[in-house]
Each structure stands twice: as C-alpha cells, then as structure tokens.
C-alpha positions in Angstrom: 12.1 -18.4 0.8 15.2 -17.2 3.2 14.8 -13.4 1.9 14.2 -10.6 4.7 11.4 -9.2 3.0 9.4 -11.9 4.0 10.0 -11.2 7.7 8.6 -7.8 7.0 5.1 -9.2 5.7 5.2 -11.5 8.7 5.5 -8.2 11.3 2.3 -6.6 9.8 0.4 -9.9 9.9 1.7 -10.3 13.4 0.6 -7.4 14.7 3.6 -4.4 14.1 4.1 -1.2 12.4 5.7 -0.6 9.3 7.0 2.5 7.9 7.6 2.4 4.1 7.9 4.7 1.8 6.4 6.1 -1.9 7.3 5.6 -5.4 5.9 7.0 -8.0 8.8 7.0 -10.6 10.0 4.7 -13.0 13.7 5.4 -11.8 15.0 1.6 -10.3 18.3 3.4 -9.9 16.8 5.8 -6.9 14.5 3.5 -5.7 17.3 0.8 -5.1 19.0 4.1 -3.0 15.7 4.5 -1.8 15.1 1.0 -0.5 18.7 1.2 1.3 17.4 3.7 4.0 16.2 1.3 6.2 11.8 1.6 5.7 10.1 -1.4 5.8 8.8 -1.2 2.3 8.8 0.7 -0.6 5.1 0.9 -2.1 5.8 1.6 -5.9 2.1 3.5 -7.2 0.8 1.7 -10.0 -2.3 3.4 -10.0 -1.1 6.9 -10.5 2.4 6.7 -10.3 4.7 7.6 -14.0 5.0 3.6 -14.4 3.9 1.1 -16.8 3.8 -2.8 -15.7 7.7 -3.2 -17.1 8.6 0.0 -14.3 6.7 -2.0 -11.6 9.0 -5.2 -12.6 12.0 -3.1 -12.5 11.2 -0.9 -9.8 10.5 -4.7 -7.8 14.0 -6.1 -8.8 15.4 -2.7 -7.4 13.8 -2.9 -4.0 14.9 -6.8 -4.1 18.2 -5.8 -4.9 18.9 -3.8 -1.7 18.1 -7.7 0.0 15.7 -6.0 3.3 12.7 -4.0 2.3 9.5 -5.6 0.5 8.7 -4.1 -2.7 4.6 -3.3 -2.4 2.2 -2.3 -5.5 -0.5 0.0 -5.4 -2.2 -1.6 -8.5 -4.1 0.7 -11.2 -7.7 -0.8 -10.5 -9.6 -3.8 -9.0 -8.7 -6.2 -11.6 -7.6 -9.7 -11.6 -5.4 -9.0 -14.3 -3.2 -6.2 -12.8 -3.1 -8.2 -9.6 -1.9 -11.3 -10.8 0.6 -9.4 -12.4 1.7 -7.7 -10.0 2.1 -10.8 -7.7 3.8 -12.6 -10.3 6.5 -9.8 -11.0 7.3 -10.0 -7.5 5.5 -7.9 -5.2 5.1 -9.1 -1.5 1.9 -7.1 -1.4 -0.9 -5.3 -3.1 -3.1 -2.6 -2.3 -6.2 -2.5 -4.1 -7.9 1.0 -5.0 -11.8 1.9 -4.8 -12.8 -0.7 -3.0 -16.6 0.2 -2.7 -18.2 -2.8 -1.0 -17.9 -6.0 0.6 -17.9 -7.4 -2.9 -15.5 -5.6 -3.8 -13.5 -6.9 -1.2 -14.2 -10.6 -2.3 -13.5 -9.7 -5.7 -9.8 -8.2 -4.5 -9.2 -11.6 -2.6 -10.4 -13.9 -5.4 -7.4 -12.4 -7.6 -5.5 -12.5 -5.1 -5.3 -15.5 -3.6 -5.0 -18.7 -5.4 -7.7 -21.5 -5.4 -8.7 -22.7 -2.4 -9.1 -19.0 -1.0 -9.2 -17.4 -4.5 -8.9 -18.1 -8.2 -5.4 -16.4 -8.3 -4.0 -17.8 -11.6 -0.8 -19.8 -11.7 1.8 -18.3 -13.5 4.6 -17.1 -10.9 7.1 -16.0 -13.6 9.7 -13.8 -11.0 8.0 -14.2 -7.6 8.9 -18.5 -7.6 12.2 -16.6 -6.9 11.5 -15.2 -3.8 7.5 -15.5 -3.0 6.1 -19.4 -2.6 6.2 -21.1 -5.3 3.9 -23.3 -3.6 0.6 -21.5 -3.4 -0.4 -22.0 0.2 2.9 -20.5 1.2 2.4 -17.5 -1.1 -1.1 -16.4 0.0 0.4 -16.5 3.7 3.5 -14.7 2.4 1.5 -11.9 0.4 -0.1 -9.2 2.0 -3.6 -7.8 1.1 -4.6 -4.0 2.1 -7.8 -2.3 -0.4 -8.6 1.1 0.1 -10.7 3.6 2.1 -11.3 6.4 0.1 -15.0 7.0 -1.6 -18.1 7.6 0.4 -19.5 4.7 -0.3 -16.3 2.5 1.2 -16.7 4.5 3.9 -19.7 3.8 4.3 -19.8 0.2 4.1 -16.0 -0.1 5.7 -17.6 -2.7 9.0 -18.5 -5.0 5.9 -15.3 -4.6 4.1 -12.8 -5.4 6.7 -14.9 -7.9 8.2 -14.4 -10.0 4.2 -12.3 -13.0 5.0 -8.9 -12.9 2.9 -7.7 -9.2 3.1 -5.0 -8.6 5.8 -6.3 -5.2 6.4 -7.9 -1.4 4.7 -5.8 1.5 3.8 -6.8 4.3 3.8 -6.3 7.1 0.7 -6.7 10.6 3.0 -6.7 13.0 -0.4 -9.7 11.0 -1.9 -11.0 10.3 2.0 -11.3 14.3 1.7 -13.4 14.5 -1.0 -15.1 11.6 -0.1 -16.3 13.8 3.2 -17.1 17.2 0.9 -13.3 18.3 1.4 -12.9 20.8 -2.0 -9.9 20.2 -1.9 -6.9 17.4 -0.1 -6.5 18.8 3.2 -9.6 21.4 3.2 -9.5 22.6 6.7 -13.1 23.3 6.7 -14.0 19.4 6.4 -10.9 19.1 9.1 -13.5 17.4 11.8 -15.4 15.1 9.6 -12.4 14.1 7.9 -11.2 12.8 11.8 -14.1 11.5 12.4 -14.2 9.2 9.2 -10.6 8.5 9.9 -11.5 7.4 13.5 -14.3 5.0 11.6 -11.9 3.2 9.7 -9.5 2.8 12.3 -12.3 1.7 14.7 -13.5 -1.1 12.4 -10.3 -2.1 11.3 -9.3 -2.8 14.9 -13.0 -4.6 16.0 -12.3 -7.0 12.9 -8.6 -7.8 13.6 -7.3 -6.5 10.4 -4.3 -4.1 10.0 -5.1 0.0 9.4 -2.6 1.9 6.9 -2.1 5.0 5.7 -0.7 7.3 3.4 1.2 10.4 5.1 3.0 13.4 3.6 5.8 13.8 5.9 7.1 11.4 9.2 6.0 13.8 11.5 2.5 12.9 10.3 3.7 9.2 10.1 4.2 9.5 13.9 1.1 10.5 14.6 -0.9 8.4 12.9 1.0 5.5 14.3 0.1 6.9 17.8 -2.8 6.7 16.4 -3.0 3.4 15.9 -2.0 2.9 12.8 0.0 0.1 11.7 1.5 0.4 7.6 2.2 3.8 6.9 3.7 5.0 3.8 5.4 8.7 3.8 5.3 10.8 0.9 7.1 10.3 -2.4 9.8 10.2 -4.4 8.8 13.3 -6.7 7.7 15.1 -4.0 11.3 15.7 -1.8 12.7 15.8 -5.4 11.0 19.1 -5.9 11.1 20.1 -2.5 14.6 19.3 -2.0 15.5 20.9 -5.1 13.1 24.3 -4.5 14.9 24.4 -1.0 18.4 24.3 -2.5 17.2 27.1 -4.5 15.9 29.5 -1.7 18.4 28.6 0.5 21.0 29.5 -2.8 18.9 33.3 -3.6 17.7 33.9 0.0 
C-alpha cells in the first residue's frame, strides 16, 4: 500500500532512528494535531494509557488521518487476542509488555505473524486498507518491538532478541528501575546499575541485529539516548505536557 507510514516501518527495519511520540489519551482530535508535528510515529499505550480497544481504533484512524506518521500500540498484555486486534485495527506496529523469556518472545511472534512465521489469525477488518492484505506483505510491513523491563527479561535479554521474528526490544526505563532495586522511577541511588542494565540491552540488541528503543521523558533525553545508540524512541506524553503546559501557564500567570 502507497501510504507514507509504511516508509517509516521500512527506516527502522533498515537500520534508522525514529522519534515518535506518546499517547495515552483517548482524544483522536489531539492526537490527529499531534501526529501533524512531524515524529515518526505516535505509539498510542494500550497497556496503561485511558483507552479501551474502540480509543486505539480511533486514535489509529487519527494518526492515519494526518497521511505521514505510523500509528504504533503498546498492547495491554502478551496475548494473541489484543495483538491481533490491534494489527487488524490498523497499527503498523506493536510493542509487547513483560516479555520474560525467550518464550515469551515466540509467543509475541506467533500472534503476531501470520502462518508461516506465526499463527496470526486472518481477519484484517481496517488494516486491508493500508497494511497487506496479503499476509507475507503484512508481517514485513509490521514492526515487532517486546519489552525490557523485569529482572527476569533482563536477565535473559541475549535469548530474547536473538528469537527469530521480533524486529527488535524496547526497553520500559520506569519498570527497568525497579527491575534493578530502584524504589522508585529515576531513583538516583540505583543511577549506575540502572546504566549498566541499559548498556546490557543495548549491547545485545546490537550483537543480534535487532533494533533498541526507548521510552524518554523529554527530547533532550531522546537525544541522548540516540547518541547512545538507540534507534525508536518515544518522548513523553500527551498528559504529561498537558499538565506541565498548563502548571507553567499558571506560574508564569501568579509568578
């Protein structure tokens, strides 16, 4: 399909960076303004965003709407269900939460990917529009990215990205911090084990050839991590700069 989103999935599985950016409400009016702004992508969170499955459909025919970005889900749990769901309401990609194990890996690919490479269920209801409909051409076209962020994924992150079928790890730096005995997100005491478990997942996911991303809170630390080396990087959210736009507004307005 002649859509520019597809172009985007094709940079990260060729090797660039991508910027995109974090939705966690079910508002398709902003995140069509959103998805004008020039990132890549706009990952809609399915997992802990304020969104049902009809807000991640919407939310998709928003980003499609602004005819440039790919519309990415963070889906709600490893599940073939919520996958295939997601792939067949349009998403160019998925990103898979609490991935544990290599196994877990395979499991995230099998629902995934149709037969052949999966047992991804035929039923493209939007994404025919845009995404395949021929299921070789969709699995090549769909992007696959399961998450870093429990001790034990850590642990076993060399197995994970070496599992044929995922595209690449992403990495979940709040949970990665209590994964390494952070108490809390961003714990400076845990500051150096945090880098180092960071550095681990980057080092494996370069020595298997599959793409490292990221979750930042602000493009300053988007920067650096792709300096770093990383290569899909999403940058805060929507509710976020909502409140800190609107708390700024205020102090500047009382100051």
């Amino acid at each position: 399909m002649n859509h520019p989103a597809a172009d985007v999935i094709r940079r990260a599985t060729d090797g660039g960076t991508l910027f995109g950016y974090w939705s966690v409400l079910d508002s398709p009016l902003s995140t069509e303004r959103i998805a004008l702004t020039g990132y890549d992508f706009v990952a809609i969170d399915g997992q802990h965003g304020l969104l049902g499955y009809s807000g991640i459909l919407r939310n998709l025919m928003a980003i499609d709407a602004a005819h440039g970005p790919a519309g990415i889900v963070r889906v709600e749990a490893n599940d073939p269900a919520v996958i295939g769901q997601a792939l067949d309401a349009g998403a160019r990609g998925v990103i898979v939460p609490l991935v544990n194990t290599a196994d877990d890996a395979r499991r995230a690919v099998r629902a995934a990917r149709y037969p052949g490479a999966g047992q991804r269920s035929y039923g493209p209801m939007r994404s025919a529009l845009r995404v395949g409909p021929i299921p070789a051409e969709s699995d090549a076209s769909v992007l696959l990215l399961v998450m870093i962020e429990t001790p034990e994924g850590l642990e076993n992150v060399e197995e994970i990205c070496a599992v044929e079928g995922i595209d690449g790890v992403y990495v979940g730096p709040s949970d990665l911090m209590l994964a390494v005995g952070g108490r809390f997100p961003g714990d400076p005491e845990q500051k150096d084990v945090f880098d180092a478990a960071i550095d681990r997942v980057l080092a494996a996911a370069h020595g298997a050839g599959v793409i490292p991303g990221i979750h930042t809170p602000d493009g300053a630390t988007a920067r650096r991590r792709r300096e770093q080396g990383f290569r899909v990087i999403t940058i805060a959210s929507d509710l976020t700069h909502l409140e800190q736009a609107a708390r700024g507004h205020l102090e500047q307005a009382t100051d």
